[in-house]
LUMBA-908678 format. One record per residue (C-alpha): residue number from 1; x, y, z. Coordinates in Angstrom, 2 decimals. Layout:
N
{NUM, {X, Y, Z}}
...
***
This chain:
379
{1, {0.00, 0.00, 0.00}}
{2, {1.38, 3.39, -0.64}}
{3, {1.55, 6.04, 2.19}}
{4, {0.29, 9.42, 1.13}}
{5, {3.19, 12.05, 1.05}}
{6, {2.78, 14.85, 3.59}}
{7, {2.22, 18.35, 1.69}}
{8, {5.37, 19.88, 3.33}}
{9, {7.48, 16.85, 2.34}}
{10, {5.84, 17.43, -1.33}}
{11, {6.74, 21.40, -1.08}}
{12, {10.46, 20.68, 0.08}}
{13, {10.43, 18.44, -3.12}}
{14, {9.16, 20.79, -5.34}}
{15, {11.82, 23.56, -4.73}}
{16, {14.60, 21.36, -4.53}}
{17, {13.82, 19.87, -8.15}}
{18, {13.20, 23.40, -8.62}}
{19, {16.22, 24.28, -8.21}}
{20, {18.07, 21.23, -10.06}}
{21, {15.72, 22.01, -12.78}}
{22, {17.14, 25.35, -13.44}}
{23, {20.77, 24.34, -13.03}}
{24, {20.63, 21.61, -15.30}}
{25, {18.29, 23.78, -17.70}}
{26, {21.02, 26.61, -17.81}}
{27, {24.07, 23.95, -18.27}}
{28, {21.85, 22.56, -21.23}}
{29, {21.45, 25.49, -22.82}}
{30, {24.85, 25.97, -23.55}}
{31, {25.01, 22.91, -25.83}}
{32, {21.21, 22.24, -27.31}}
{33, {20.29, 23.78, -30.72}}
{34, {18.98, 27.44, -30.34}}
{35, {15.12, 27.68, -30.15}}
{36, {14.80, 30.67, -32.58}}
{37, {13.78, 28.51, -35.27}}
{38, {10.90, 31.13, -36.24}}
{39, {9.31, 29.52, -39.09}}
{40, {6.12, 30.25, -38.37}}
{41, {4.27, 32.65, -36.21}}
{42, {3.29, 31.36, -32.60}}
{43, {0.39, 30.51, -31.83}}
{44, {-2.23, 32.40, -29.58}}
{45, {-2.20, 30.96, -25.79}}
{46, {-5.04, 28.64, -26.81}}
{47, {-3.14, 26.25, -28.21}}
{48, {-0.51, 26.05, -25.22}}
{49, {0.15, 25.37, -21.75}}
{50, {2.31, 27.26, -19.65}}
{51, {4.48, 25.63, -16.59}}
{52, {7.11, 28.52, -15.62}}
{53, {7.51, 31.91, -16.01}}
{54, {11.30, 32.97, -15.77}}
{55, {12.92, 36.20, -15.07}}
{56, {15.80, 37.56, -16.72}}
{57, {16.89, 38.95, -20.49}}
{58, {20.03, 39.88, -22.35}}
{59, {22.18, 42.92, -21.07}}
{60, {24.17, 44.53, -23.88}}
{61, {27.59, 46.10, -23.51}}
{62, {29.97, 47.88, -25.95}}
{63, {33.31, 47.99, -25.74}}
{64, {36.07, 49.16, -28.28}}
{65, {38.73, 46.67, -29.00}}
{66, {42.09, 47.61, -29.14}}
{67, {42.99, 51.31, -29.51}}
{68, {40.69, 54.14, -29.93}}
{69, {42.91, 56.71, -30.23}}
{70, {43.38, 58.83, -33.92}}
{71, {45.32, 61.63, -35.19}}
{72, {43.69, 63.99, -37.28}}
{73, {43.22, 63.93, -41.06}}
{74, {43.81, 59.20, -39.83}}
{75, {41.20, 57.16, -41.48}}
{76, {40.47, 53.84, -39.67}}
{77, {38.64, 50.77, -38.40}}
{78, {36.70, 51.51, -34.82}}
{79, {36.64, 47.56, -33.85}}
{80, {33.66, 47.46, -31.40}}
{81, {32.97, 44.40, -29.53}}
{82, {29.32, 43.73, -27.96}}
{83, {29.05, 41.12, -25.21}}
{84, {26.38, 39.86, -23.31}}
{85, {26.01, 39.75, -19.53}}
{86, {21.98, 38.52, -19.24}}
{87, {21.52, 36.79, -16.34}}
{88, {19.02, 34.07, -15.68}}
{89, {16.96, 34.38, -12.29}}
{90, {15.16, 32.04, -11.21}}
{91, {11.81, 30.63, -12.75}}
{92, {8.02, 30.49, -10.85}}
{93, {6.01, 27.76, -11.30}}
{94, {2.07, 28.76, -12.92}}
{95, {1.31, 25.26, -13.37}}
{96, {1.10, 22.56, -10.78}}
{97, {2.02, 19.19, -12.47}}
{98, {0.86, 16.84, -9.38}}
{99, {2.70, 13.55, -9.91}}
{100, {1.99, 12.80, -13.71}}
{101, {5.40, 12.23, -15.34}}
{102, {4.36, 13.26, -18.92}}
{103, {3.49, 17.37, -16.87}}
{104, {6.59, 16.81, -14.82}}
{105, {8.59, 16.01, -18.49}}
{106, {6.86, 18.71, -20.71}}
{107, {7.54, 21.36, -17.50}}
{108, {11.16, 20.46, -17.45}}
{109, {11.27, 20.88, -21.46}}
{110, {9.65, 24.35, -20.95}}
{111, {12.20, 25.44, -18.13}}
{112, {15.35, 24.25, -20.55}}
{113, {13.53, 26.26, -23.17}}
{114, {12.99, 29.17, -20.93}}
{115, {16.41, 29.12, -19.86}}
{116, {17.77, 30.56, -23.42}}
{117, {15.51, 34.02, -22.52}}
{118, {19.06, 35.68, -21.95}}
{119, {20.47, 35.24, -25.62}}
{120, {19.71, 38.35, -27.64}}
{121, {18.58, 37.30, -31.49}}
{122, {18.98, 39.46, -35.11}}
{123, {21.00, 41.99, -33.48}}
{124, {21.85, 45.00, -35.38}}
{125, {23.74, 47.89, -34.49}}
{126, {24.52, 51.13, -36.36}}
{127, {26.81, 53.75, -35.45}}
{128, {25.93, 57.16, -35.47}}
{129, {28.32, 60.49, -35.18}}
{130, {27.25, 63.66, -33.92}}
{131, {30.17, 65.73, -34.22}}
{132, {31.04, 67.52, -37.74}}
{133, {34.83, 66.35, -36.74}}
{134, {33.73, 62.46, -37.29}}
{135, {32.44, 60.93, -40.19}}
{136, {31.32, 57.38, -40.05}}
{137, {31.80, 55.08, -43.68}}
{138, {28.36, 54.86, -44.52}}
{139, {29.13, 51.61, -46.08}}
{140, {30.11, 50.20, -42.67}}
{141, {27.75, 52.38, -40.67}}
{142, {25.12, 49.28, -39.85}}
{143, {26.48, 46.16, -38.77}}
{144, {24.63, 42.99, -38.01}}
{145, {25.18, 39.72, -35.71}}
{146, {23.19, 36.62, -35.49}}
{147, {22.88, 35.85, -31.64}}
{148, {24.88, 37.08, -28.72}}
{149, {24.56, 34.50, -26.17}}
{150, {25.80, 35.67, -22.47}}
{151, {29.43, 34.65, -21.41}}
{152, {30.44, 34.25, -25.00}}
{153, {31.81, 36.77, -27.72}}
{154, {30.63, 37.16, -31.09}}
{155, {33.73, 35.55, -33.56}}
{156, {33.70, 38.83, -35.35}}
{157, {33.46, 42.54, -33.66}}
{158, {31.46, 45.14, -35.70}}
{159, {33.46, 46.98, -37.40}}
{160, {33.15, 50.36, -38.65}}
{161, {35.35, 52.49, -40.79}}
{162, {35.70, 56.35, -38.96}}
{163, {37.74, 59.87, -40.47}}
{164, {38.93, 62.09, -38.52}}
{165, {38.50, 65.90, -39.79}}
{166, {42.25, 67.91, -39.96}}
{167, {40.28, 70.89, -38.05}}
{168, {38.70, 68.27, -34.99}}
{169, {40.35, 69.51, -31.41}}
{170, {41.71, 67.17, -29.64}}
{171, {39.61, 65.26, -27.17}}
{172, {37.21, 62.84, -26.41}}
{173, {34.13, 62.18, -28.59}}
{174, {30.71, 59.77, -27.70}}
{175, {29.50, 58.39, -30.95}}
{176, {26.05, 57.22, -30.56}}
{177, {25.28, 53.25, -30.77}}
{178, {22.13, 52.29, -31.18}}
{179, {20.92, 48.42, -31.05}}
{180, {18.09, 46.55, -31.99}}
{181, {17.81, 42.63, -30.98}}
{182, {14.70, 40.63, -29.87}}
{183, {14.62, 37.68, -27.20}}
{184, {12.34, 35.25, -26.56}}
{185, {10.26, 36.73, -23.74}}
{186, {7.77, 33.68, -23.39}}
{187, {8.41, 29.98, -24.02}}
{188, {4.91, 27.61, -23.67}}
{189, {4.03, 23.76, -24.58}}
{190, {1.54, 23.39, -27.08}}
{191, {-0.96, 21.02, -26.85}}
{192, {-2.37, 18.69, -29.45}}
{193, {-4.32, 20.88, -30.66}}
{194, {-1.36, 22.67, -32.31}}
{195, {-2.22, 20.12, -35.10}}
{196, {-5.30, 21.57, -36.55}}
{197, {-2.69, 24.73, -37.28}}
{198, {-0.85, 22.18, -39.36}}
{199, {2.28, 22.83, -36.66}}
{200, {4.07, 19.66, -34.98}}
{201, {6.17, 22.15, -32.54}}
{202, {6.12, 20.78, -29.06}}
{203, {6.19, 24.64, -27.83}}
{204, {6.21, 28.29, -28.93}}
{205, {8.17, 30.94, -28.25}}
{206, {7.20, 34.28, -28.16}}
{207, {9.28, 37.36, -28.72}}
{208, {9.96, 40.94, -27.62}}
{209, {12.02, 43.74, -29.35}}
{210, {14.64, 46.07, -27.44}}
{211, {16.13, 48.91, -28.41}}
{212, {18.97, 50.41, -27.00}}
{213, {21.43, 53.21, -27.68}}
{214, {25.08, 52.97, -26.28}}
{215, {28.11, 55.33, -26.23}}
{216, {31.74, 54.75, -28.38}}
{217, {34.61, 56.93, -27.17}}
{218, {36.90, 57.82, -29.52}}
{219, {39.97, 60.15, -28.45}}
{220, {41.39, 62.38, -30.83}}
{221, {45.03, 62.84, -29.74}}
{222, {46.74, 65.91, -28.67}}
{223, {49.23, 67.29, -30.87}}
{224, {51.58, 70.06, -32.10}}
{225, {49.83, 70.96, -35.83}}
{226, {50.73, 74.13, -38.75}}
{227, {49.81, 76.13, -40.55}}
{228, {50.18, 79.12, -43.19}}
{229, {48.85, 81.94, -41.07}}
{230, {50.00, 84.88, -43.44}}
{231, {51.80, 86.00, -46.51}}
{232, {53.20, 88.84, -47.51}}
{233, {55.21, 89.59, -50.52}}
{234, {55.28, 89.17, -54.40}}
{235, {57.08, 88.15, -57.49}}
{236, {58.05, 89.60, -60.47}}
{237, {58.85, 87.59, -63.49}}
{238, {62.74, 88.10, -64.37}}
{239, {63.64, 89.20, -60.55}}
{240, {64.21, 87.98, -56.75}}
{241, {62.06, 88.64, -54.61}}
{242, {61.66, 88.14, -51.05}}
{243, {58.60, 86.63, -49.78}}
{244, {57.78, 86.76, -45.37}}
{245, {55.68, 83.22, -44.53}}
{246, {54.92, 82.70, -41.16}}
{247, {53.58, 79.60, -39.59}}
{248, {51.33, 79.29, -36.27}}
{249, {51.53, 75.91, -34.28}}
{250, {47.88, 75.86, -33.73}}
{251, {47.75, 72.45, -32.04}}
{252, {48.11, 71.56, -28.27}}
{253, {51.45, 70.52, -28.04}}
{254, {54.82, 72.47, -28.44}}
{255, {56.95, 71.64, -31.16}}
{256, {60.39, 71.86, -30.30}}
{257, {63.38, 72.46, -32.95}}
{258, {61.05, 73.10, -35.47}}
{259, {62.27, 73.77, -39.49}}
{260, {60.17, 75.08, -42.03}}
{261, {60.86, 74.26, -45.91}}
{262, {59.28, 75.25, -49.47}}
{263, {59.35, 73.42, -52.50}}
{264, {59.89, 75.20, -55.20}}
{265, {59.71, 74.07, -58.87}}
{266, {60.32, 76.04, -62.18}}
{267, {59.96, 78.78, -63.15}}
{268, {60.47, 79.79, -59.31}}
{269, {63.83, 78.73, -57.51}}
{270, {65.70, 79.43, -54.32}}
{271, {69.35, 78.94, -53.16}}
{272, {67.91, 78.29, -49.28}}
{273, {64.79, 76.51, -48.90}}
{274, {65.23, 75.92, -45.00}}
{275, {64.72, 78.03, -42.34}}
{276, {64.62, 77.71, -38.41}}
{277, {61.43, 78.37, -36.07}}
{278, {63.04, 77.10, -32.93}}
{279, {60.13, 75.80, -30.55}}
{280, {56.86, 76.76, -30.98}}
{281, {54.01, 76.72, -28.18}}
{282, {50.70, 76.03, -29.35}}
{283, {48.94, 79.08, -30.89}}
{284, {52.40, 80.50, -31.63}}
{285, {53.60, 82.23, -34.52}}
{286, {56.93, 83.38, -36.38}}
{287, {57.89, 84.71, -40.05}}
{288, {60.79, 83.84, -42.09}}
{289, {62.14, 85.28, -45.16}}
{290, {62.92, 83.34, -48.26}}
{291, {64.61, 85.06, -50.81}}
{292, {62.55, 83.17, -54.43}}
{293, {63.70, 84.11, -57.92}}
{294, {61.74, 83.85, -60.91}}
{295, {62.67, 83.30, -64.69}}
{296, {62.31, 86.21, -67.31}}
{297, {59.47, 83.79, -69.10}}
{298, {57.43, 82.80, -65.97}}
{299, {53.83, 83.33, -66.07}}
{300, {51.61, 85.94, -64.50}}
{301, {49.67, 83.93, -62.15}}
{302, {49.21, 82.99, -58.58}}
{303, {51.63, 80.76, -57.41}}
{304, {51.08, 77.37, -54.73}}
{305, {53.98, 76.89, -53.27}}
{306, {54.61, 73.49, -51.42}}
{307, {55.82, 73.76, -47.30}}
{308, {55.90, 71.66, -44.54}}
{309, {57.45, 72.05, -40.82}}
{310, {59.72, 68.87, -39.56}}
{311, {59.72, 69.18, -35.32}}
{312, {60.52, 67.28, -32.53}}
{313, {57.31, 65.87, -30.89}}
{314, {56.52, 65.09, -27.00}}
{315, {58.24, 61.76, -27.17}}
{316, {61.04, 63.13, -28.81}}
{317, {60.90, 61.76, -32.02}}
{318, {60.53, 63.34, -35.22}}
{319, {57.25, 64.28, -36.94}}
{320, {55.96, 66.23, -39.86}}
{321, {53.05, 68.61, -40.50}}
{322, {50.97, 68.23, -43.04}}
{323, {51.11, 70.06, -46.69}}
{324, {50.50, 73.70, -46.62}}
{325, {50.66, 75.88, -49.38}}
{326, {52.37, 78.97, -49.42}}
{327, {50.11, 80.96, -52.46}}
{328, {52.08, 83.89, -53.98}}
{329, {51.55, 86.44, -56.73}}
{330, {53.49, 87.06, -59.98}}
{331, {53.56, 89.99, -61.84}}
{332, {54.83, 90.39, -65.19}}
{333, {56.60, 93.80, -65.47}}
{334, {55.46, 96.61, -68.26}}
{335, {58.22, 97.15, -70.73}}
{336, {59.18, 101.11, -71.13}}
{337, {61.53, 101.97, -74.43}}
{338, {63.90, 104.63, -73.47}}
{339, {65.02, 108.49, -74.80}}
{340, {67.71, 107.08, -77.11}}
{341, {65.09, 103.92, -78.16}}
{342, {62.25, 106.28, -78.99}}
{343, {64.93, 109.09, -80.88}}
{344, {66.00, 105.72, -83.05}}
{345, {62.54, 104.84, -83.97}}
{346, {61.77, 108.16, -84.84}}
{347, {64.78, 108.70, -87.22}}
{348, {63.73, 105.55, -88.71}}
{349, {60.45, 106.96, -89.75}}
{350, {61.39, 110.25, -90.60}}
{351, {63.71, 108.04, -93.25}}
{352, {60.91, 106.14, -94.44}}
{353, {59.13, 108.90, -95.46}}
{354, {61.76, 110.31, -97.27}}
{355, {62.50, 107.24, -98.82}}
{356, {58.69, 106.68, -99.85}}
{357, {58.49, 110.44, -100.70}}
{358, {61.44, 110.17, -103.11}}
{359, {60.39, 106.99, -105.06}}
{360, {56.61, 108.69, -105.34}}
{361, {58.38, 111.97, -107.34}}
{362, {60.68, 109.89, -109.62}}
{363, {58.30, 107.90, -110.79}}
{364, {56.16, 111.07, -111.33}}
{365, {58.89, 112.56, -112.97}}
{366, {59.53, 109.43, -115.16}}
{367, {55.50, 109.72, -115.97}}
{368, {55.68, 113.28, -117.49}}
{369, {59.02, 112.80, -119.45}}
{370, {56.88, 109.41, -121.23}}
{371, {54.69, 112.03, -122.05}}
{372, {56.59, 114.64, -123.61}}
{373, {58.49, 112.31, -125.54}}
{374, {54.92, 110.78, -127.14}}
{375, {54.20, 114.32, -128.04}}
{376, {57.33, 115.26, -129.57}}
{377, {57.52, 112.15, -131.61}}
{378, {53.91, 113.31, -132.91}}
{379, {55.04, 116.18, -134.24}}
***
């Protein structure tokens, strides 16, 4: 004969299967086949039974892998990694099984399917700048992962390609994140029933959609940076000239033993293309001179001339500036004759007119003795 089981006894049983239930569920759900399969659109409650409600859902975190640290005027890949950090609860039990094995069985299948709530499905994340300093690739602007299940990382981080403008200050700038994902908020057995849907599912899962915006620093490095503040000065075609450039550091950094240098190409040249700044603070300025010649046959037009500054950086090594053009005007100078050139060209007139003037009255003299001769020989 079988002895009834005290309720208490049955109670203490309960939790502590409970709690064996969930253990095992969440070790199983690290190695059974995801239960996303959404081929079909769940069913309404009708057609189900529900044994546990459990409590938890995916938490989303960003972080930037490796260095996020540019220079200005650097293109480059932002890696961003998202991980997962959901945490599974506990689960409450809505349905009271009694002792039938087949409830007991189909409850502990819901609580193993339950116990995937935490995985975050179809994420997708796009990142957004708000700053005119950052562009983001719009070809790599939206990225897109499966799943993210909790304690693992994706095999590939998101990556995004990011410019950095010449004119951003240096600093630290929060580019916007935001991510969409779904997980499955509800998991319930379906009962036989589920057949006159034409569905042989043993349960359905129901989902709910999150969205969620995170933050990406990205650090734009301090730095000693030129450029071509003023000019004064201008060329003539056929002379030397000498032409005043001055250069302002107008990063953060000081740039110590600084050189500034011009290319020059024909028609222009220089016999010193070098010149010395010394150390510049940031927002600094100073002028040198650079004596330019240009050929007799140059042309009258503005002129681009190539410069850069070579310094010594903060870690003592030696960097460049970027190109800057030093833009100067050439003028082509108006030719004056002088007293002896005009005094030539006017004896040389005067001539020709003498010269035409003469050969006009002999051959009107040759003319009139033609005549006189016809006449005579008349007579």
């Amino acid at each position: 004969m079988k002895l009834p089981i005290k309720k208490s006894t049955k109670t203490k049983m309960f939790f502590i299967s409970l709690s064996v239930c969930i253990l095992v569920a969440a070790l199983l759900a690290m190695y059974m086949p995801s239960a996303v399969a959404k081929d079909y659109i769940p069913p309404g409650y009708e057609y189900t039974e529900n044994y546990y409600d459990a409590y938890g859902e995916p938490a989303l975190f960003a972080s930037v892998l490796g260095d996020a640290e540019f220079s200005r005027g650097e293109t480059a890949q932002l890696n961003v990694v998202l991980s997962n950090r959901g945490v599974l609860y506990g689960a409450k039990s809505v349905k009271d099984v009694d002792d039938s094995r087949a409830l007991q069985q189909l409850s502990l299948t819901e609580l193993e399917y339950e116990s995937q709530r935490t995985t975050a499905y179809g994420v997708k994340a796009s990142l957004i700048s708000g700053t005119e300093f950052i562009e983001v690739d719009p070809t790599t602007s939206s990225q897109t992962l499966d799943k993210i299940a909790p304690g693992e990382l994706p095999d590939n981080s998101l990556t995004f390609t990011v410019t950095i403008s010449d004119n951003a200050p240096a600093g630290t700038y929060l580019l916007e994140l935001p991510v969409d994902y779904e997980y499955q908020s509800d998991v319930r057995m379906t009962t036989t029933e589920i057949a006159q849907l034409g569905l042989s599912t043993d349960h359905a899962t129901y989902y709910t959609n999150v969205n969620t915006t995170m933050s990406i620093p990205v650090v734009v490095e301090s730095e000693s940076d030129f450029t071509v503040s003023d000019v004064s000065g201008g060329l003539t075609a056929g002379q030397s000239s000498v032409i005043d450039v001055t250069y302002t550091n107008t990063g953060e950094l000081p740039a110590n033993d600084a050189v500034a240098r011009i290319i020059v190409m024909k028609p222009l040249s220089t016999e010193s293309s070098v010149k010395s700044l010394g150390t510049l603070q940031p927002g600094e300025s100073k002028t040198v001179s650079y004596s330019i010649s240009a050929e007799g046959g140059a042309v009258e037009k503005m002129y681009g001339i190539d410069s850069e500054v070579r310094y010594t950086d903060e870690d003592g090594e030696i960097a460049f500036s970027d190109n800057m053009k030093v833009n100067i005007d050439l003028k082509v100078p108006v030719r004056q004759m002088n007293v002896t050139g005009l005094a030539l060209a006017g004896i040389l007139v005067m001539g020709l007119v003498l010269v035409i003037k003469s050969i006009r009255n002999n051959l009107r003299n040759n003319g009139n003795n033609k005549t006189k001769n016809n006449e005579e020989g008349k007579i």
